[in-house]
N, C-alpha and C positions, 0 to 999 in steps of 0.2 A: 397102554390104556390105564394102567392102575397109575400112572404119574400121574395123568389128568386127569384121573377121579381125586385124587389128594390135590391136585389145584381146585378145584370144584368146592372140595371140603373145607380148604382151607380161606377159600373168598363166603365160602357160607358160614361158617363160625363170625369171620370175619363183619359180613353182614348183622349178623343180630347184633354181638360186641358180648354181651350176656348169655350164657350158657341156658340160664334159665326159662328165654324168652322162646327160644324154638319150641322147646319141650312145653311151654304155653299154647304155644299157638298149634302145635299138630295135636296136642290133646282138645283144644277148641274145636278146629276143624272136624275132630273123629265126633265129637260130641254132638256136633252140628250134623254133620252127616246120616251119625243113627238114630236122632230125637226127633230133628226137624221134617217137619208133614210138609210142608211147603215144598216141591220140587226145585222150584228156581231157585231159593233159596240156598237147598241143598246144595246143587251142584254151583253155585257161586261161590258160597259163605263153606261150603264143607269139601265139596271134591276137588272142587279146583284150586284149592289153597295144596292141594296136597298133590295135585298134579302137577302143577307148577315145582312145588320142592324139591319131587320126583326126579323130575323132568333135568329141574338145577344140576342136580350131581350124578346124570348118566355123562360119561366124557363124550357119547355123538352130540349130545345137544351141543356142546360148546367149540367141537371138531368144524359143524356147522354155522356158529353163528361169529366164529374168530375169520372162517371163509367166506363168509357174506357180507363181513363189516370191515373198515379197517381199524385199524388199533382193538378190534375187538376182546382181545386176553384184558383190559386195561377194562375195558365200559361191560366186562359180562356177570358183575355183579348186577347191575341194574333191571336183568329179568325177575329181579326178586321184587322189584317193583310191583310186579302184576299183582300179588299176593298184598289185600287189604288186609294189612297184620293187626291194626288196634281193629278194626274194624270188625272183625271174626273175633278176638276175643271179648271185646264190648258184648257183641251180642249172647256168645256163647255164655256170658257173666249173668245177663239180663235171662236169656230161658231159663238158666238154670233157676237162679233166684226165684224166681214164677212158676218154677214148676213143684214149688212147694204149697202145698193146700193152707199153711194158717201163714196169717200175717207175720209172727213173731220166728216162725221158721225162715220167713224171705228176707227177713232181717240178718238171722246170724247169718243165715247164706251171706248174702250182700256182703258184710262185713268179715267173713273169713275170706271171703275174692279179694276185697280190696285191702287185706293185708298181703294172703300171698303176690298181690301184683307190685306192692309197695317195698315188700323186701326182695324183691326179683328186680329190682333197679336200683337208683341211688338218687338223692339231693341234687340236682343241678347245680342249685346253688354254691355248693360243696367244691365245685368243679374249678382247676385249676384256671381256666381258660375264663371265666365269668369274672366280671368284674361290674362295679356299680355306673348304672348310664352317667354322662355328662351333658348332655344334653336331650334335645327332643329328637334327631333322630340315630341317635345311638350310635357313633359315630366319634371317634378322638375328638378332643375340641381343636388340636391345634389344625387338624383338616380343615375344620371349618374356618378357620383363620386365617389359615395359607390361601384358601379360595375366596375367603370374600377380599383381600387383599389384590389377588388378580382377574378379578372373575369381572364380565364388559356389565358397564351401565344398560342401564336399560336403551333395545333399538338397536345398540352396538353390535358391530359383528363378535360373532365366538371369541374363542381366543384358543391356543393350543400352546400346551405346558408338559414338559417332562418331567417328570418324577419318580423318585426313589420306590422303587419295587414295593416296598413296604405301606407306603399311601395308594398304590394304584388300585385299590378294591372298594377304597369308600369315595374318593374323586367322582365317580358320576352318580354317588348315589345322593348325593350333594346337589350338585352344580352339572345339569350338560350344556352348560353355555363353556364349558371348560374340557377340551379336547384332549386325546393324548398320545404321542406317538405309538404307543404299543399298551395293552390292558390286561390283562388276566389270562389270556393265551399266551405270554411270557412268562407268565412269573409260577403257571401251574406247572409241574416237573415232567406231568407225564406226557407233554405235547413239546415238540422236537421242533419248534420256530424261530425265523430269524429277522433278528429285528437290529437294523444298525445304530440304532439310539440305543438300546438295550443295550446291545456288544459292549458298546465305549463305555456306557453308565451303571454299567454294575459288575459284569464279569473281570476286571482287571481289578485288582489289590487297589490300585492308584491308578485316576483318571488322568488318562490323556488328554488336555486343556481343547487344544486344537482340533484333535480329532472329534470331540465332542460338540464344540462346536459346527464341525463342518457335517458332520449329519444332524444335529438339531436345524440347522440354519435350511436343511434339504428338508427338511420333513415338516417346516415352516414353523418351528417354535420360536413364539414369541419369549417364551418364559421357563426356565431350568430353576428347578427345585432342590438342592442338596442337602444334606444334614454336615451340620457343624461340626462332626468327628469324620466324615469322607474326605480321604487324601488325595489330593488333585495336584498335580507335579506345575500348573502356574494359576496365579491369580486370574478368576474370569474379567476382574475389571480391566487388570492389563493387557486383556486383548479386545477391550469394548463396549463389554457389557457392563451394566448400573445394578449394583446393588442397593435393590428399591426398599427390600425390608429383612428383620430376622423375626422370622416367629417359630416359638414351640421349639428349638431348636434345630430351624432347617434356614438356611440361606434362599434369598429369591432373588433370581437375578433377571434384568428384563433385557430383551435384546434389539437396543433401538435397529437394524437395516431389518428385522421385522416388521412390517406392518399390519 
C-alpha cells in the first residue's frame, strides 16, 4: 500500500508541476469552507476540492480506478480534473479581498494575492518550448506549405498523405481535406499501437524504399512526406513515384497508381 500511495504522490506533485500551487489551493478551499455562508458554494468551491485531493492519494481509490479502466496507472492523474483549481482560488482571492471594510484595505489585499500568485509561477513567455507565431493559426509555416502544395481543389475528393511523426499534430488542424495513415495514437508513447505505415516510416534507422511503399500504397496514400536528412536505402523516384516539390525541408513525393 505505501508503494501506491508514493505513485499517487508522485503523479500529484507531478500534477500541480509548482510546489507552491497545492499549498494555494488547499489553503483556498479551507478558507472557502470556513468563511463561505453559501452552502452550495461550500461544499463545491471548499469541500469538494479537498475531497477530491483526499480521495487522490488514498491507494483504494487508484487499486479501483486502474481496475475499472484500462491503461488506467497512465490516465489516473486526470481525477484531479474534477478539482476547479483557478477557480477556487479566484474566488477565495475575491472574498477575501471583500471582506475587508475600507476600500484601500481591499486594495493591498488584492494586490499582495496577486503577487503571491505571480511569484508562485513563472513567465510563460520565458518558457523554452514558446516561440513567436508564424502565422494566423500558430502552426510551422512549412506545414502549411507542405499542405497547400497537396491539399484537393476545391469539390475534389480528399487526399491521404504520410507523414513524418513530427508534422502529424498540426496536419488536420490545418487542412482535413488532407487524411493520414496513422495520427497522434502513434506518435503518443504511452499507447502501445500498430500501425504498418508507421513501422516502415519511422521505427528503422533507414527506410526500407519498397516496404514503405507497399503499405503506403495499401493504406491508399496518394502522397509521402520526408525530410531531407531521413536515410532511405533507394530513391522513391526509381521506384515510380514524382517528386512534385521540396518545401521547408521535407521532400513530397506523389504516387501516380494512386488515385
Amino acid at each position: 500500500m505505501y508503494g501506491i500511495f508514493m505513485e499517487c504522490w508522485v503523479s500529484f506533485k507531478l500534477f500541480f508541476g509548482n510546489p507552491v500551487l497545492p499549498v494555494l489551493l488547499i489553503a483556498s478551499a479551507l478558507y472557502i469552507a470556513i468563511a463561505e455562508k453559501d452552502l452550495k458554494k461550500r461544499i463545491v468551491l471548499g469541500f469538494l476540492p479537498l475531497v477530491v485531493m483526499a480521495g487522490f492519494l488514498l491507494p483504494i481509490t487508484k487499486i479501483l480506478y486502474v481496475a475499472a479502466f484500462d491503461e488506467g496507472s497512465d490516465t489516473y492523474y486526470r481525477l484531479m480534473w474534477l478539482v476547479p483549481m483557478y477557480i477556487v482560488m479566484g474566488y477565495a482571492v475575491c472574498k477575501l479581498c471583500f471582506s475587508f471594510g475600507k476600500e484601500l484595505h481591499q486594495r493591498l489585499a488584492l494586490v499582495v494575492a496577486l503577487v503571491v500568485l505571480a511569484l508562485s509561477g513563472s513567465l510563460v513567455y520565458f518558457n523554452q518550448y514558446m516561440s513567436v507565431a508564424q502565422n494566423f493559426y500558430h502552426i510551422p509555416q512549412h506545414v502549411i506549405d507542405i499542405c497547400d502544395v497537396i491539399a484537393p481543389e476545391d469539390g475534389e475528393p480528399r487526399v491521404r498523405a504520410a507523414f513524418p511523426s513530427e508534422l502529424v499534430h498540426f496536419i488536420r488542424q490545418y487542412d482535413t481535406d488532407i487524411l493520414m495513415p496513422y495520427g497522434r495514437e502513434m506518435v503518443a508513447t504511452q499507447w502501445d499501437y500498430y500501425n504498418a505505415v508507421y513501422e516502415v516510416m519511422e521505427k528503422p534507422e533507414v527506410i526500407d524504399a519498397e516496404a514503405l511503399l507497399e503499405a503506403t500504397r495499401q493504406t491508399g496514400c496518394a502522397y509521402i512526406v520526408l525530410s531531407e536528412n531521413r536515410k532511405i536505402d533507394k530513391n522513391l523516384v526509381s521506384l515510380g513515384l514524382v517528386l512534385v516539390d521540396t518545401v521547408g525541408g521535407y521532400k513530397i513525393y506523389r504516387d501516380p497508381t494512386i488515385s
